[in-house]
C-alpha positions as CSV (number, residue, x, y, z in Angstrom):
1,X,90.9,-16.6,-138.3
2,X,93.4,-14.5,-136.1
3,X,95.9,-12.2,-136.8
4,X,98.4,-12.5,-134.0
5,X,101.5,-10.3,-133.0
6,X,103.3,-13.9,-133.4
7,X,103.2,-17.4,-134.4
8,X,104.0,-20.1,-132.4
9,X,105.2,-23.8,-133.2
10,X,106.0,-26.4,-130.9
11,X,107.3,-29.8,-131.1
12,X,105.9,-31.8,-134.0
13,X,105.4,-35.7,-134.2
14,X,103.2,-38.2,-135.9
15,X,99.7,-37.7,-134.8
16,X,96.7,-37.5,-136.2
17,X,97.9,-38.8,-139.4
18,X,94.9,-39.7,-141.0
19,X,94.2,-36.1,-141.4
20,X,97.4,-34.4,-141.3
21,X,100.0,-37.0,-143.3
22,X,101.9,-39.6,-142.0
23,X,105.0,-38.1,-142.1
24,X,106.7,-35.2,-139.9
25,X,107.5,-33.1,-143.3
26,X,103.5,-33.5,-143.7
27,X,102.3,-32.7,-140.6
28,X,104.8,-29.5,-140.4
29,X,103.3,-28.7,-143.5
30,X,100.0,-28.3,-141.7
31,X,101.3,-26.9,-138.8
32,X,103.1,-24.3,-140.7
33,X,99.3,-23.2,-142.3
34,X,99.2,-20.6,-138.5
35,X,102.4,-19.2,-140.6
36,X,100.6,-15.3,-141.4
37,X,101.7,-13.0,-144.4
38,X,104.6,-10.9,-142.9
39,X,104.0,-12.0,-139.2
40,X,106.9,-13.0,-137.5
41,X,106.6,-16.8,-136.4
42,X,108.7,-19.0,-133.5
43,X,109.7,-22.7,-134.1
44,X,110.8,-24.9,-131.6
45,X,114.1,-26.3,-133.3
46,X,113.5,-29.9,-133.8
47,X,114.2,-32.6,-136.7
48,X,115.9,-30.6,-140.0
49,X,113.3,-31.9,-142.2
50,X,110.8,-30.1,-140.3
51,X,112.5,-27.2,-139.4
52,X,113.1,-27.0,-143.4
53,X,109.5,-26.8,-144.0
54,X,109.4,-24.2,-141.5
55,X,111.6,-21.9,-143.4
56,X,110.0,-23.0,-146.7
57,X,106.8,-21.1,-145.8
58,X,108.0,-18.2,-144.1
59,X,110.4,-17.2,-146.9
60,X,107.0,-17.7,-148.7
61,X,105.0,-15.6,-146.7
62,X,107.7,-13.1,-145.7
63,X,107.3,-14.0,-142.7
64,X,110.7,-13.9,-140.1
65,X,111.3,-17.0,-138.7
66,X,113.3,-17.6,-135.3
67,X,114.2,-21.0,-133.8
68,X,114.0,-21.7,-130.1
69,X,116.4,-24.1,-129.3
70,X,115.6,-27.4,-127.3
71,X,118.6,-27.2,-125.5
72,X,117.7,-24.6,-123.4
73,X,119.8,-24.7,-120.1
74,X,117.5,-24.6,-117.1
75,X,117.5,-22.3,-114.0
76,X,117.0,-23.2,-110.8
77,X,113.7,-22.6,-110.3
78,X,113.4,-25.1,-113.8
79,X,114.6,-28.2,-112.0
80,X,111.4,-30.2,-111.4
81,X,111.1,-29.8,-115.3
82,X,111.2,-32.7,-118.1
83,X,112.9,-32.1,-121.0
84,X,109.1,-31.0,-122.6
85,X,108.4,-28.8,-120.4
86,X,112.3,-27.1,-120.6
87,X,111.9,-26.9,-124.8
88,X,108.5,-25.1,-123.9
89,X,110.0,-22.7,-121.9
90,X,112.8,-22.3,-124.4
91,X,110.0,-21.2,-127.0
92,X,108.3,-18.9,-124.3
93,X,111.2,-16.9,-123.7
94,X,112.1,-16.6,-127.3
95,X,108.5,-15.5,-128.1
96,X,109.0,-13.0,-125.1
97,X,112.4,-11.9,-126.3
98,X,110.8,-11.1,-129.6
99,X,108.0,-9.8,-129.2
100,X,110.2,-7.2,-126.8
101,X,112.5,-6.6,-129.8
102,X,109.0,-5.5,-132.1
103,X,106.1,-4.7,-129.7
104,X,108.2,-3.3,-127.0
105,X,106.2,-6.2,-125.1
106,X,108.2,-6.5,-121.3
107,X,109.3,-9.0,-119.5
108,X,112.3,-10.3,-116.8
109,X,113.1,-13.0,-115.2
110,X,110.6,-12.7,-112.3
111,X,107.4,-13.2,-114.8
112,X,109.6,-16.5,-116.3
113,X,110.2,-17.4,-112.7
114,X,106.1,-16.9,-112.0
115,X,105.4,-19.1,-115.1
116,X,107.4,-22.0,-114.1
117,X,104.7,-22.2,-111.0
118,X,101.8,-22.5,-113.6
119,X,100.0,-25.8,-113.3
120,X,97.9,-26.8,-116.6
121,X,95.3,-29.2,-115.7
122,X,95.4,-32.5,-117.1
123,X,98.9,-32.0,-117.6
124,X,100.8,-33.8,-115.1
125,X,98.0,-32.7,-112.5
126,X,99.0,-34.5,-109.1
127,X,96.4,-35.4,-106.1
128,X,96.1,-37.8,-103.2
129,X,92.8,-40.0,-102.9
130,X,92.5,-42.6,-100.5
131,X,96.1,-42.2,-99.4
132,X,97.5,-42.5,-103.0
133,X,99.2,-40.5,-105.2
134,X,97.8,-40.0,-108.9
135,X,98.9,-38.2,-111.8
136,X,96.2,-37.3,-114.5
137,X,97.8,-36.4,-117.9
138,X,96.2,-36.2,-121.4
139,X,99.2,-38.4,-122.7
140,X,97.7,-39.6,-126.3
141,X,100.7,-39.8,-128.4
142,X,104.0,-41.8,-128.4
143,X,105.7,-38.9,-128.0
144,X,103.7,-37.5,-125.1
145,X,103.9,-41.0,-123.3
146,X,107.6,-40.7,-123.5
147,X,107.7,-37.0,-121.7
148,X,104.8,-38.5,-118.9
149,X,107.2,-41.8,-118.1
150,X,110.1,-39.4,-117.9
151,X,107.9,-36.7,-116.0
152,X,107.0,-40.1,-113.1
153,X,110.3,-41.4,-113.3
154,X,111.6,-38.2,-112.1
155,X,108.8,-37.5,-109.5
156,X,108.4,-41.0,-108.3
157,X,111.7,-42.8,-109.1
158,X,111.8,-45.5,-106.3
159,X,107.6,-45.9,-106.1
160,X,105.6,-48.8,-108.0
161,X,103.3,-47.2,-110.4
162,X,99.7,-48.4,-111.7
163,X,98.9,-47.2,-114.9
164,X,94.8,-46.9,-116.1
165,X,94.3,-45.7,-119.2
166,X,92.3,-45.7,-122.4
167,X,92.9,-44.7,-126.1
168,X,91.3,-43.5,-129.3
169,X,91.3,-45.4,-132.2
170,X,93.5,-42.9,-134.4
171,X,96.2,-43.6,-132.2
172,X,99.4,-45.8,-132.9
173,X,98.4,-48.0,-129.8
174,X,100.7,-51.0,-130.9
175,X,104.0,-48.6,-130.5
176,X,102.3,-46.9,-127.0
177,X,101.6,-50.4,-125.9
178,X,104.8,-51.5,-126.0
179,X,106.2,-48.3,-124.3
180,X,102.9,-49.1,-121.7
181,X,104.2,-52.6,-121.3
182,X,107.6,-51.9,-120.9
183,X,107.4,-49.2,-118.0
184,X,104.2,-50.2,-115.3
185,X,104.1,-52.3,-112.8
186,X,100.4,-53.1,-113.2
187,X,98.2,-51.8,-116.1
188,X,94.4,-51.1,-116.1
189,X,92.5,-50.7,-118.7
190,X,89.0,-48.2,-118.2
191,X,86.1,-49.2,-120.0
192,X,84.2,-46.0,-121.5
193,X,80.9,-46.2,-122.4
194,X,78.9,-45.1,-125.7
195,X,82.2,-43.3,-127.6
196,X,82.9,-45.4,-130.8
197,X,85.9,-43.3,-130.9
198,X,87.9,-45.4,-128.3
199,X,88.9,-49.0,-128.1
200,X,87.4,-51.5,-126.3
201,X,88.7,-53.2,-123.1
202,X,88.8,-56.4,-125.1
203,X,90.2,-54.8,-127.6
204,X,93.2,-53.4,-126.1
């Protein structure tokens, strides 16, 4: 659909399976379909079977392929980062870096610097109501659960934490349960009504 200066690939885990294969080689394989004929592409360097398909379709497409690493060392304006937020920023500066290197695209440290103050909705969006602090985050992986427990637990390491969520169906709620049960001091559950999609209270 688009033809971009660059191609971007973050970090890849098991989600969505029942569309995209149920293993990480699989879902790469999806993921690498943004891969363009000839475009240059960055990958987050992750699991070796995945970055393997990752080089698998650019040599295909003739496509150059560069890996961001995940252990990208923050700065200091980086330290109220997880470690999902530092590999992120570890792919933005390599796409930045290349796309200076081919498009003669700028950048310095001061626009990283500016980025590190962007807050995403629903991504670790903090507010006070009623006195209380709450974080809303669009957790709905395993893997994304982890990165949100390490984001609180970094924030908030001495305070009791209520969790309330929900969950789709497609999800691998017996593994996030676990995690759920294992971190929260107390655990609500929020009814949702008319969307077949999610589980029941009961349910869960």
């Amino acid at each position: 659909i688009v033809r971009p200066m660059i191609s971007v690939i973050t970090r890849i885990d098991l989600d969505h399976t029942q569309l995209l294969g149920n293993t990480h080689e699989l879902i790469a394989g999806e993921k690498a379909g943004i891969i363009k004929e000839s475009t240059p592409v960055v990958a987050l360097q992750q699991r070796a079977d995945v970055n393997q398909v990752f080089e698998k379709f650019s040599i295909e497409k003739k496509a150059p392929l560069f890996f961001a690493t995940s252990t990208f060392k923050k700065q200091p304006y980086f330290t109220h980062f997880n470690s999902a937020e530092v590999e992120n920023f570890s792919v933005v500066k390599t796409v930045l870096k290349k796309l200076n290197e081919l498009s003669n695209v700028e950048w310095d440290e001061k626009k990283i610097k500016e980025l590190a103050t962007l807050q995403l909705p629903g991504r670790y969006e903090i507010f006070t109501f009623k006195n209380k602090i709450i974080m809303l985050d669009v957790a709905h992986n395993y893997i994304s659960y982890l990165k949100l427990i390490e984001k609180i637990k970094q924030l908030y390491p001495e305070k009791k934490i209520a969790f309330a969520f929900n969950s789709s169906r497609d999800k691998d709620i017996e593994k996030m349960g676990t995690l759920i049960k294992q971190t929260f001091n107390e655990i609500y559950i929020l009814p949702v009504k008319d969307n077949p999609r999610l589980f029941t209270p009961t349910e869960l």
